[in-house]
MDAnalysis code that builds the backbone (N, CA, C; Angstrom):
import MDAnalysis as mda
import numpy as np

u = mda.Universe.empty(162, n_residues=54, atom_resindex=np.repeat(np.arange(54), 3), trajectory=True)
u.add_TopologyAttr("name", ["N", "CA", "C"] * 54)
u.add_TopologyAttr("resid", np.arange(1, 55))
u.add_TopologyAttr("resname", ["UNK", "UNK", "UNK", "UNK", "UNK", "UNK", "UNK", "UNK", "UNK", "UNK", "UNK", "UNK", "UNK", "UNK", "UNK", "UNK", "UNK", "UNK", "UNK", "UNK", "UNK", "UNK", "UNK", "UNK", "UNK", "UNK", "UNK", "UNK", "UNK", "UNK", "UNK", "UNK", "UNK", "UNK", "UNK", "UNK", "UNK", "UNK", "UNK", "UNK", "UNK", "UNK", "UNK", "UNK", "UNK", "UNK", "UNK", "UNK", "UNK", "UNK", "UNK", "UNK", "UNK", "UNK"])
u.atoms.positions = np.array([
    [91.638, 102.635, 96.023],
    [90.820, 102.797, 94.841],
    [91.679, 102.589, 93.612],
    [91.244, 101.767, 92.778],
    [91.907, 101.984, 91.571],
    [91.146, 101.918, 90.242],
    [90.936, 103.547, 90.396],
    [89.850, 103.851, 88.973],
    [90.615, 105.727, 88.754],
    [90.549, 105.634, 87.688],
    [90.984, 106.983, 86.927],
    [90.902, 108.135, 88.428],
    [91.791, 108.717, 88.196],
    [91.117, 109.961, 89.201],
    [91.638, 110.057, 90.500],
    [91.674, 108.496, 90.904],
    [92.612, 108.106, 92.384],
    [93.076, 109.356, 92.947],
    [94.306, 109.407, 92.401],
    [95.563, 110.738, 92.840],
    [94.814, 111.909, 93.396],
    [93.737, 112.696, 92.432],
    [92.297, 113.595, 92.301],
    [91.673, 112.994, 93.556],
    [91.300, 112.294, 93.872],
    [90.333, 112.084, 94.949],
    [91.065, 112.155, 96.290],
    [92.411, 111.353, 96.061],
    [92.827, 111.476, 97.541],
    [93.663, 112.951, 98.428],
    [93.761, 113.601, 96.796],
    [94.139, 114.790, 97.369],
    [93.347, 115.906, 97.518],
    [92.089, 115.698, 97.128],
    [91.199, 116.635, 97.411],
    [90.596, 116.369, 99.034],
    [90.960, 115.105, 99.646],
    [90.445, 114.320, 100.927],
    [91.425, 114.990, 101.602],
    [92.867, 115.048, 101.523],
    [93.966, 115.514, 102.250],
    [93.745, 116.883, 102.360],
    [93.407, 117.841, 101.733],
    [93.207, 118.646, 101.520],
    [92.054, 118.823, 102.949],
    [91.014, 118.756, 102.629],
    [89.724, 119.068, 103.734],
    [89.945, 118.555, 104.873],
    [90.631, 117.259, 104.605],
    [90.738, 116.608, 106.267],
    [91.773, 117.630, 106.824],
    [93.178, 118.039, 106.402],
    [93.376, 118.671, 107.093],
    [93.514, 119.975, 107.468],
    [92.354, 120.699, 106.903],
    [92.201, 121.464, 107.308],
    [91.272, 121.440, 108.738],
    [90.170, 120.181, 108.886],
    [89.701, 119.797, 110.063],
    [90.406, 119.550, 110.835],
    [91.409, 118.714, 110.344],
    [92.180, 118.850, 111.890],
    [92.844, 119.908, 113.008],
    [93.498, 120.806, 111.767],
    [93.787, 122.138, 111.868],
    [92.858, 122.785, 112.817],
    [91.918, 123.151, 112.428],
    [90.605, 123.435, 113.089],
    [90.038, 124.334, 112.153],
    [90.850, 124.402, 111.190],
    [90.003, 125.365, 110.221],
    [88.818, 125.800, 109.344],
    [88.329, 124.587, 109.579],
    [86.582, 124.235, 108.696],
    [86.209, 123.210, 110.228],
    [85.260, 122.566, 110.036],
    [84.464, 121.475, 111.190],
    [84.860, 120.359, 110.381],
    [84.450, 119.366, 111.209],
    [84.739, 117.811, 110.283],
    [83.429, 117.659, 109.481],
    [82.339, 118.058, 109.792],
    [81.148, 117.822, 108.622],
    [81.258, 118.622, 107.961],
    [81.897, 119.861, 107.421],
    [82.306, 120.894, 106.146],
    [83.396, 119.882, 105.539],
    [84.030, 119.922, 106.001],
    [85.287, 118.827, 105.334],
    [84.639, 117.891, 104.438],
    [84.066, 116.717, 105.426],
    [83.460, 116.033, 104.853],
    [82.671, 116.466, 103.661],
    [82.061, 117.553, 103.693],
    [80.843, 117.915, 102.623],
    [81.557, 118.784, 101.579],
    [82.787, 119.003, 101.711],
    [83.558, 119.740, 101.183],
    [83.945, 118.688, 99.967],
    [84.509, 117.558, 100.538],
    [85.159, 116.593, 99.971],
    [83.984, 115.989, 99.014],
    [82.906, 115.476, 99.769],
    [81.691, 115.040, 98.849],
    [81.595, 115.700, 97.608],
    [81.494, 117.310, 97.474],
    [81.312, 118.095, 96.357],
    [82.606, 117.768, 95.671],
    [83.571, 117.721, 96.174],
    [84.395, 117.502, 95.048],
    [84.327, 116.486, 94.182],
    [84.297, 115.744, 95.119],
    [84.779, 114.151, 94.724],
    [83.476, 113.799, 93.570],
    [82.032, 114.575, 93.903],
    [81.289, 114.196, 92.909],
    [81.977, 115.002, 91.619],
    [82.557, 116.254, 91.289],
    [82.527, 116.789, 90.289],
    [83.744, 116.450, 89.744],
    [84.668, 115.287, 90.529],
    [85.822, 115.089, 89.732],
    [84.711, 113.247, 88.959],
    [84.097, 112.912, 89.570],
    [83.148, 111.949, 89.401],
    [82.594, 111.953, 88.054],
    [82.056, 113.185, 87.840],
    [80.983, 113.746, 86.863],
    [81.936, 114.169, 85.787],
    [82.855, 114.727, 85.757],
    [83.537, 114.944, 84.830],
    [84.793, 114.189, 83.969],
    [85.181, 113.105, 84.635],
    [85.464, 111.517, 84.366],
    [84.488, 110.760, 84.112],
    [83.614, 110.917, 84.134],
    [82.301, 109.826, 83.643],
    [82.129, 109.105, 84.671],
    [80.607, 108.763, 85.004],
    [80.262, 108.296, 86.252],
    [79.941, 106.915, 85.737],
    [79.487, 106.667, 84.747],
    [79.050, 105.648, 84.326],
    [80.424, 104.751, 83.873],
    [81.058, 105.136, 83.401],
    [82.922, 104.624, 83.191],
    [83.194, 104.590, 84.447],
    [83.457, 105.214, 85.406],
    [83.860, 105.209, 86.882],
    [82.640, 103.943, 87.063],
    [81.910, 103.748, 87.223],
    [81.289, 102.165, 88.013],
    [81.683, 101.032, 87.113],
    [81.641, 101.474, 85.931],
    [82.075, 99.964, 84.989],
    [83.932, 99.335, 85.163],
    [84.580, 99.999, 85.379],
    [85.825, 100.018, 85.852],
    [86.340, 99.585, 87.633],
    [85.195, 100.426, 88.468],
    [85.058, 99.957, 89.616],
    [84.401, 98.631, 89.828],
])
């Protein structure tokens, strides 16, 4: 990815994934874990700037 935030997104992914692996959440919490984030780092960088850039 290369749009504002990158660094923010992939460490909020590292974050949940491994805790799934771990076994510490399920892989669909992770996943949905990550979704919520990733929208509110989304939303608060501008979503509309985030697609014009993407």
């Amino acid at each position: 990815m290369r749009i504002p935030g990158t660094p923010e997104y992939w460490e909020i992914w590292d974050i949940h994934l491994s805790e799934a692996i771990t076994g510490q959440i399920s892989p669909q919490e992770a996943l949905d874990r990550t979704a919520k984030a990733w929208e509110a780092i989304t939303d608060r960088l501008g979503r509309e700037s985030q697609l014009k850039i993407y």
